[in-house]
C-alpha positions in Angstrom: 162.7 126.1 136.5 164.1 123.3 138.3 164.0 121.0 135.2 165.6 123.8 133.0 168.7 124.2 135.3 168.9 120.3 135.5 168.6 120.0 132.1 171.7 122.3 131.1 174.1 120.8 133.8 173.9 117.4 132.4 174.7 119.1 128.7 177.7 120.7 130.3 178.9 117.2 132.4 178.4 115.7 129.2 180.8 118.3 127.0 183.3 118.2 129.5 183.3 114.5 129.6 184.0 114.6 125.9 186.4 117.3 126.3 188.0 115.2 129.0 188.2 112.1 127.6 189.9 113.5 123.8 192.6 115.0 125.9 193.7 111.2 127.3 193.5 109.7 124.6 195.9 112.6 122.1 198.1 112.5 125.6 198.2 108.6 125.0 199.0 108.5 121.6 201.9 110.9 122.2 203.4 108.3 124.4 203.8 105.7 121.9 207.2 104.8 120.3 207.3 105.9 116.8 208.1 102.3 115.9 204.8 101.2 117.0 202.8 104.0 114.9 205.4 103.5 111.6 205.5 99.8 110.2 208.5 100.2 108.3 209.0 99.1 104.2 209.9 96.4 103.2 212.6 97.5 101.0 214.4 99.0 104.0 216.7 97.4 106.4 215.9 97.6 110.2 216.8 100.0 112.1 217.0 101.0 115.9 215.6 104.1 116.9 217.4 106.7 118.0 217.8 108.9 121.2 215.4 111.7 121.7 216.6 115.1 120.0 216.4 118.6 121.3 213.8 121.1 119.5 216.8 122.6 118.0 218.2 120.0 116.3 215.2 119.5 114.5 216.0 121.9 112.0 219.0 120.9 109.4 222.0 123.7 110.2 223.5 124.2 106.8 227.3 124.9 108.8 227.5 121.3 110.0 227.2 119.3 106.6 230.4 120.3 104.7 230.2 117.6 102.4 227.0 117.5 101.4 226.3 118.8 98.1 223.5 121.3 97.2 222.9 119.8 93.4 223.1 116.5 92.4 226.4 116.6 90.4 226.0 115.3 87.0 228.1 112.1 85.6 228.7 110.8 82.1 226.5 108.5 80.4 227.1 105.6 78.7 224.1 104.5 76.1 223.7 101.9 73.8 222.6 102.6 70.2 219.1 101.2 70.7 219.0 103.3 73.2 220.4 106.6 71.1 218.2 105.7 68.6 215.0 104.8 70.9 215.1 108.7 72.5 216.5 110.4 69.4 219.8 111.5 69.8 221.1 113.5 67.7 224.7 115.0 67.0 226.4 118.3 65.6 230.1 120.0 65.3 230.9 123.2 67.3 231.9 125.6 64.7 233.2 129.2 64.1 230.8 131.4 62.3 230.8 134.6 60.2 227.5 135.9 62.2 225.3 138.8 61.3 221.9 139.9 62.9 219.1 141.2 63.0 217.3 143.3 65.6 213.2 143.9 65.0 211.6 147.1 66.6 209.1 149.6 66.0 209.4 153.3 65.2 207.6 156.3 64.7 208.9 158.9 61.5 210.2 162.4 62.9 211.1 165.8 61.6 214.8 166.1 60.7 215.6 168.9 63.0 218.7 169.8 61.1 216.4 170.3 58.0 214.7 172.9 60.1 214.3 176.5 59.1 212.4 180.0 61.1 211.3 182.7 59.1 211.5 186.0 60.8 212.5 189.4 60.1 215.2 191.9 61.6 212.9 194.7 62.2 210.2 195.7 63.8 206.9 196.4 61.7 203.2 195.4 60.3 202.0 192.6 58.2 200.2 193.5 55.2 199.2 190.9 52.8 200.1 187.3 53.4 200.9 184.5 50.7 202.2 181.1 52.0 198.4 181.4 54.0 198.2 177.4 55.3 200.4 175.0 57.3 202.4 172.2 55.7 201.9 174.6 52.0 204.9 173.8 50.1 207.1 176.5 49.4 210.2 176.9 46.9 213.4 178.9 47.8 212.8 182.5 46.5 208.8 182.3 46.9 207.4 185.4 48.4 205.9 184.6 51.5 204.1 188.4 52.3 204.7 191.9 52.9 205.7 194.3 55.7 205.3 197.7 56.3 207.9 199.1 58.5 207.8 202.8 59.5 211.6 202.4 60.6 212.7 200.4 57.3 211.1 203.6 55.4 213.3 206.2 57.1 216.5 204.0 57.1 216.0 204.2 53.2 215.0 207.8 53.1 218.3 208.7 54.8 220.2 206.5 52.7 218.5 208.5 49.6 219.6 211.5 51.0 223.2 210.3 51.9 223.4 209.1 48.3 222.0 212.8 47.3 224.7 214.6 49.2 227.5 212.5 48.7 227.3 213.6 44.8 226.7 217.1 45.5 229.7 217.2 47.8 231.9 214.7 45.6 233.3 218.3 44.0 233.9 220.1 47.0 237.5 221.2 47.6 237.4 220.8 51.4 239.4 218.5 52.8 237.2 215.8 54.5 233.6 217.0 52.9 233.5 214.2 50.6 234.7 211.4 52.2 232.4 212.0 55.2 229.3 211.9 52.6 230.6 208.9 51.2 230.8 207.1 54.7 227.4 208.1 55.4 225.9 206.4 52.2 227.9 203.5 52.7 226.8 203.5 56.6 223.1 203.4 55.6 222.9 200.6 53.0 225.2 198.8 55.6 222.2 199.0 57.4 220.1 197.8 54.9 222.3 194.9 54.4 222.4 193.9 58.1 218.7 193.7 58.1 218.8 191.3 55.4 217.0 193.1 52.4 217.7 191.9 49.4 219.8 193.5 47.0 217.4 193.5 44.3 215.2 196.2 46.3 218.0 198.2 47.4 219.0 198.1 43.6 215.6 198.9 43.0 215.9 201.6 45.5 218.8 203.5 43.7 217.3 203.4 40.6 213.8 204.8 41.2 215.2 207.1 44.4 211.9 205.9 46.0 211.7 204.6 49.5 209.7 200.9 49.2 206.5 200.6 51.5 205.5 197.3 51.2 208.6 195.1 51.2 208.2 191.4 50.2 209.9 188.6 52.1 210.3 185.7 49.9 211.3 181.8 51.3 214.8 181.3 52.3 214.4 177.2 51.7 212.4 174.9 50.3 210.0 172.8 52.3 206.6 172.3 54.3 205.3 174.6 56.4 204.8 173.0 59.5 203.9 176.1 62.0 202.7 179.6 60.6 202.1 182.9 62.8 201.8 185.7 60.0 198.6 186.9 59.6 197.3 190.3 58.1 197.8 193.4 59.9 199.9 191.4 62.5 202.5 193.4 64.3 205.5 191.7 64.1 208.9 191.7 65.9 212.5 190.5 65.3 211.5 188.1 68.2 208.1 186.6 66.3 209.0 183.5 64.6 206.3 183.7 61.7 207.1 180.7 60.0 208.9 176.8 60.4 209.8 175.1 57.1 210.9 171.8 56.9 212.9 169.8 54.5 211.1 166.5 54.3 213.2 165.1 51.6 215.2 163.3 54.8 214.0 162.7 57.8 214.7 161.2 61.0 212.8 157.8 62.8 212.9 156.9 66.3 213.3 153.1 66.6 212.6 151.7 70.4 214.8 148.9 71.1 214.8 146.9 74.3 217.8 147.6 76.1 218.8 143.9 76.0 219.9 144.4 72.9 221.3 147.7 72.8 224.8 146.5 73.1 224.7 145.1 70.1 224.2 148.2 67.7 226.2 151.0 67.3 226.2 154.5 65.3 227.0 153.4 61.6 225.2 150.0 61.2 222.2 149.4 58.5 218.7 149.6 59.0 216.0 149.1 56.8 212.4 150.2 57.2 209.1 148.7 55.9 205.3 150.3 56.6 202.3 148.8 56.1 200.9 151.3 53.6 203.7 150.0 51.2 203.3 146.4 50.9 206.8 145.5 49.1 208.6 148.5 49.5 211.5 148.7 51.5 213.5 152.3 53.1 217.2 152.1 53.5 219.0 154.4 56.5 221.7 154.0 59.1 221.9 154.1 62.9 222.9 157.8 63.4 222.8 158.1 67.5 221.9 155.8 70.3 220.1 158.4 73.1 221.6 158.4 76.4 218.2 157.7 78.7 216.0 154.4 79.0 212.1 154.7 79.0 211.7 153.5 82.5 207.8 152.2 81.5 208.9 150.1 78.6 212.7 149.4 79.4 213.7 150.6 76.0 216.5 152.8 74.5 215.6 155.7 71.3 217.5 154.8 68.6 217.9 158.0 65.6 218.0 156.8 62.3 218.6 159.1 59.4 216.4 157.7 56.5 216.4 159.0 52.8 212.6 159.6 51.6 212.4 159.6 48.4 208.3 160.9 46.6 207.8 161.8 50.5 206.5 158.6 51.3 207.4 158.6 55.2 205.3 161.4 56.8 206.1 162.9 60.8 203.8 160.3 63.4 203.8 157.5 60.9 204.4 154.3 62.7 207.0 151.8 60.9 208.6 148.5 61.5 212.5 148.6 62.1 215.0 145.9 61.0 218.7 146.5 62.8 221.4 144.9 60.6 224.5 144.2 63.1 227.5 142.4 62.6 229.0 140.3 65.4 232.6 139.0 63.2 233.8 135.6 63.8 232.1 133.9 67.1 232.2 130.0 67.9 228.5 128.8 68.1 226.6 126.3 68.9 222.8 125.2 67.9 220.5 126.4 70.5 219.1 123.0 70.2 222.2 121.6 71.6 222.2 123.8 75.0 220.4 123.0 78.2 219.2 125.1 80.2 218.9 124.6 84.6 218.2 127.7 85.3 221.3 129.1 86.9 223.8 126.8 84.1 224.5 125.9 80.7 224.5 122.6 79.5 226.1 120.5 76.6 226.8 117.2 76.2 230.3 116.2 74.4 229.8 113.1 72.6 232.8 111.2 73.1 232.1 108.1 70.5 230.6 104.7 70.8 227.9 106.1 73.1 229.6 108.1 75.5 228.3 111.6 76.4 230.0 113.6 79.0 227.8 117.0 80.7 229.6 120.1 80.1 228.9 123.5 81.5 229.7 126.3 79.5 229.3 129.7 79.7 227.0 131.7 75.9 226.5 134.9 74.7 223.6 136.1 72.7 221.3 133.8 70.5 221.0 134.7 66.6 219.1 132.7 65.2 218.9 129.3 65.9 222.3 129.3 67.5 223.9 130.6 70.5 227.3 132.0 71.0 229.9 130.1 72.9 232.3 132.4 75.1 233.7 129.5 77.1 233.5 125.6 77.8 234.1 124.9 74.3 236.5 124.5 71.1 235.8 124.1 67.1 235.1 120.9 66.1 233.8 119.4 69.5 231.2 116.8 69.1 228.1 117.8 70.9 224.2 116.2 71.6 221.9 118.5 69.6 218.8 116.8 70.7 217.2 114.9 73.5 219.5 116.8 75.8 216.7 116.9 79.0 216.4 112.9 78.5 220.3 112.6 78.3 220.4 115.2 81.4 218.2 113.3 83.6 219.7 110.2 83.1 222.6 111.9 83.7 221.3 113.0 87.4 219.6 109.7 88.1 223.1 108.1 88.2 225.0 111.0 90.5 222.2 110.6 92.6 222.6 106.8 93.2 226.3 107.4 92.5 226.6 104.4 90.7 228.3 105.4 87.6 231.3 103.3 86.6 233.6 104.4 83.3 232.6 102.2 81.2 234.7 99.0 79.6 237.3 99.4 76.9 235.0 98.4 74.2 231.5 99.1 75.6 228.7 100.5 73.5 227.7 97.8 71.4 225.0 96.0 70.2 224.1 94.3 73.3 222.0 95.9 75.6 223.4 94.7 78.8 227.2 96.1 78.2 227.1 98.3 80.9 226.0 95.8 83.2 229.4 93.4 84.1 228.8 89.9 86.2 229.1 90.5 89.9 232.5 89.3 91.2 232.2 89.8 94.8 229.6 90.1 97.1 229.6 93.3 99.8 228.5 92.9 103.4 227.5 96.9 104.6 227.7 97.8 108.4 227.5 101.3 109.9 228.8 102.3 113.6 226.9 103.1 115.0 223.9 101.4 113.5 221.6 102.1 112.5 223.9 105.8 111.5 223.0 108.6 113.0 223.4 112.9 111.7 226.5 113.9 112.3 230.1 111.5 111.9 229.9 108.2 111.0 231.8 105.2 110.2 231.1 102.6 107.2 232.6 99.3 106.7 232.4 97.0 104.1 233.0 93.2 103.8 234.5 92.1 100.3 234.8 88.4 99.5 234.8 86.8 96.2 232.3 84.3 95.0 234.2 81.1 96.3 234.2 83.2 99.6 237.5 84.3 99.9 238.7 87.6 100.9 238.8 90.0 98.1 241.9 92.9 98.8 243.3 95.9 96.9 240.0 96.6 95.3 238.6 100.3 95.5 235.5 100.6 97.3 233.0 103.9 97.4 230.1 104.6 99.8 227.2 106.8 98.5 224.8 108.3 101.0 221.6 109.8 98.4 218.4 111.9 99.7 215.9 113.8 97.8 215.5 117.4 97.8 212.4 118.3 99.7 211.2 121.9 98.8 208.2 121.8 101.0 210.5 121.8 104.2 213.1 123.9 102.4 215.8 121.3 102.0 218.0 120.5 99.1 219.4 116.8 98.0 222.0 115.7 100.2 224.7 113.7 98.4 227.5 112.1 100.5 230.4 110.3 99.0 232.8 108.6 101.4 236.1 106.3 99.9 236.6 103.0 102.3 240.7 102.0 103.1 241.6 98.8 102.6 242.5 97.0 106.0 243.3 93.5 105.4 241.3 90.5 105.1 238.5 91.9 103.0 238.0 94.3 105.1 237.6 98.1 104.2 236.8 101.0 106.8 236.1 104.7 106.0 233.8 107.8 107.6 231.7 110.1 106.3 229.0 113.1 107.6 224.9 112.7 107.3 223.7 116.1 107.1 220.1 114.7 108.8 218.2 111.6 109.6 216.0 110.3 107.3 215.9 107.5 104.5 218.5 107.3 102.2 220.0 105.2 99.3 222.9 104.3 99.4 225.5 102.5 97.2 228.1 101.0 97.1 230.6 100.2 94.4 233.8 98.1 94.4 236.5 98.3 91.3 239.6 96.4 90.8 242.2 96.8 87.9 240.0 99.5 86.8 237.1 96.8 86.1 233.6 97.2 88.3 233.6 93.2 90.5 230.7 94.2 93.0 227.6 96.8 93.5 224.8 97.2 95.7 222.0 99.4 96.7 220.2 99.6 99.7 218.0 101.9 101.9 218.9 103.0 105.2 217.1 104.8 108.2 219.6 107.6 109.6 218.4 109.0 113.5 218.6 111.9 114.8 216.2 114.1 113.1 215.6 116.2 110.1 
């Protein structure tokens, strides 16, 4: 027992030794200077490091960088023709266009509801024999359809045989009213008749024979398929039943589905045309007649009625068909969709400008037909524009706003030789900061300008860039600060500008005089003070 319990507290004085002795050592390496536990790079100048910063500061506070831009700003590019040729550029004309187009969706054929007719009858009464015996039958106009027996029908006609009896026994009679009240009952009771829509070939038939008719026949009042039938034999019916619904087929109606991007550009009126699969070839011709008010919230799309001819019957209710929208969108400026670039929240072109000179344009487009776009703003007819290699042209076009070394180019430049946009160095630049290293926050820059037999150079225009990557992991964009020095004598030129955070940058820094580029450098710099 002894050696057990001797045993386990040396494994416990030996894990809280180790514990023990991890502790110093994390607590040790916490204390060193970050200098001593970073060798810097090479490329970078040297830098002090700077005071301690409070856990707040750590985090970059979007209010205290007002000039720092959230994109990298795009500049004009100046290429050579090797170069044009070398990644493919190509170029087009912005041009106004007569533009049609066509919108593809699917459909399913429908009854033409206005081409819909119910057979019923006006009065109450039993089925007896039944014709048109089988939905979708085909029926003429006039075809008898059945037969009714109706105990009420039968006495309306016996007392219209009897007014008819009386009126020309009393049509002698001297007395003043006798005969005309006979007449108005006769004419009362084949009102009647009329209003319950027998024809008048049996109440013809009825006058001549002076026989009330049983078994009246109730013929089809259109022509068409029977799509629903109720009458059967020895059916009561009443002037509520519906016993039949024809339809017309000979036009129907098709329900196109059409994604409600596009439903603003159809209205009531334009073409269609229809093709089906059972028809290899053959092609239907209609027209848009309504646009239905409610979008199918599953599928996002909008029903769109056309009214189709159907000539031999072809199209039959349920068929599924494939819809072809003609619309017409009149005279709109366009552009090759080739031509566009998209960022994701802009529009892109680039205006070719001659002699290898492309400037970024944003503009604003409409809807694509075809292999163009619409242009609704940033551009006019007969603009020269890059139709291809636009995401190489673009990110050359990034690359130098992001160094911030783009100069306009030379009166001249874009020739043969590949170094033209590359001038012989003037002057040479001496960069200090104060303080320095620079720090986030305010900060000045001053540059030394002297010429290469080490004179003073004055009056020139000198820039200061301040570049650093976006860095989505920690949720920071590129910072891009641009600062213009004063001259103050002597070669000497001063100016101040805001670091959003510390960090590594590039800056440059870019002297012109007389319009011409004498001096440029680039350099990287350690900021302090903490992300």
């Amino acid at each position: 027992m002894n050696k057990y319990i001797l045993r386990t507290s040396l494994v416990w004085i030996i894990v809280l030794a180790a514990i023990a002795g991890i502790w110093a050592f994390r607590s040790h390496s916490i204390k060193l200077p970050m200098s001593q536990k970073s060798p810097m790079s090479g490329e970078m100048q040297p830098v002090a490091s700077g005071p301690a910063v409070a856990a707040d500061e750590a985090k970059p506070s979007m209010p205290d960088m007002p000039e720092m831009k959230m994109d990298t700003p795009l500049v004009p590019v100046q290429l050579t023709p090797e170069r044009m040729q070398s990644i493919g550029v190509q170029t087009g004309t912005v041009e106004y266009k007569q533009l049609s187009d066509d919108i593809r969706a699917t459909g399913t054929v429908d009854i033409n509801e206005r081409l819909l007719s119910y057979v019923q009858v006006r009065f109450p009464g039993y089925i007896r024999k039944v014709f048109a015996n089988a939905t979708y039958q085909y029926v003429r106009k006039g075809e008898p359809l059945f037969t009714i027996y109706s105990p009420d029908l039968v006495a309306t006609q016996q007392e219209y045989l009897l007014a008819r009896q009386n009126q020309k026994t009393m049509s002698a009679s001297t007395v003043d009213g006798v005969a005309d009240g006979a007449a108005t009952l006769s004419t009362a009771a084949e009102q009647r008749l009329q209003q319950w829509d027998i024809p008048e070939s049996e109440i013809a038939k009825l006058k001549e024979t002076g026989k009330p008719v049983t078994d009246l026949t109730i013929n089809s009042p259109v022509e068409g398929y029977i799509t629903e039938r109720n009458a059967l034999p020895n059916m009561y019916a009443e002037p509520s039943t519906k016993l039949y619904t024809v339809a017309d087929l000979s036009r129907v109606w098709v329900y196109a589905q059409v994604f409600q991007d596009d439903i603003g550009r159809i209205k009531p009126g334009d073409l269609a045309q229809l093709t089906v699969d059972s028809y290899p070839g053959r092609t239907f011709s209609g027209q848009i007649e309504e646009i239905l008010p409610q979008v199918d919230m599953a599928t996002r799309t909008v029903r769109v009625r056309l009214a189709m001819a159907n000539p031999g019957l072809k199209l039959k209710p349920g068929m599924f068909v494939n819809v072809d929208l003609k619309t017409s969108l009149g005279r709109q400026l366009i552009v090759p969709a080739s031509a566009v670039f998209q960022s994701g929240t802009r529009q892109l072109v680039f205006l070719n400008h001659g002699n290898g000179s492309l400037e970024p344009k944003e503009i604003t487009i409409g809807p694509r037909v075809g292999d163009d776009f619409v242009v609704l703003k940033g551009l006019k007819a007969h603009d020269s524009i890059v139709t291809s290699a636009n995401f190489l042209i673009d990110s050359e076009s990034q690359l130098q706003a992001a160094a911030g070394s783009f100069v306009p180019p030379p009166p001249g430049s874009g020739g043969s030789s590949s170094t033209a946009n590359a001038p012989a160095a003037q002057a040479n630049i001496d960069f200090t900061t104060d303080p320095n290293p620079p720090q986030k926050g305010s900060n000045v820059f001053r540059v030394k300008l002297t010429g290469a037999d080490g004179k003073p150079t004055t009056g020139a225009d000198v820039s200061v860039t301040f570049y650093m990557a976006a860095m989505p992991a920690m949720g920071m964009a590129a910072m891009n600060t641009n600062a213009k020095l004063i001259d103050k004598g002597n070669g000497m030129y001063e100016g101040s500008g805001s670091l959003g955070s510390g960090g590594t940058y590039q800056v440059t820094i870019s002297a012109q005089k007389n319009g011409q580029l004498i001096a440029t450098k680039q350099l990287r710099v350690n900021a302090t003070g903490g992300m």
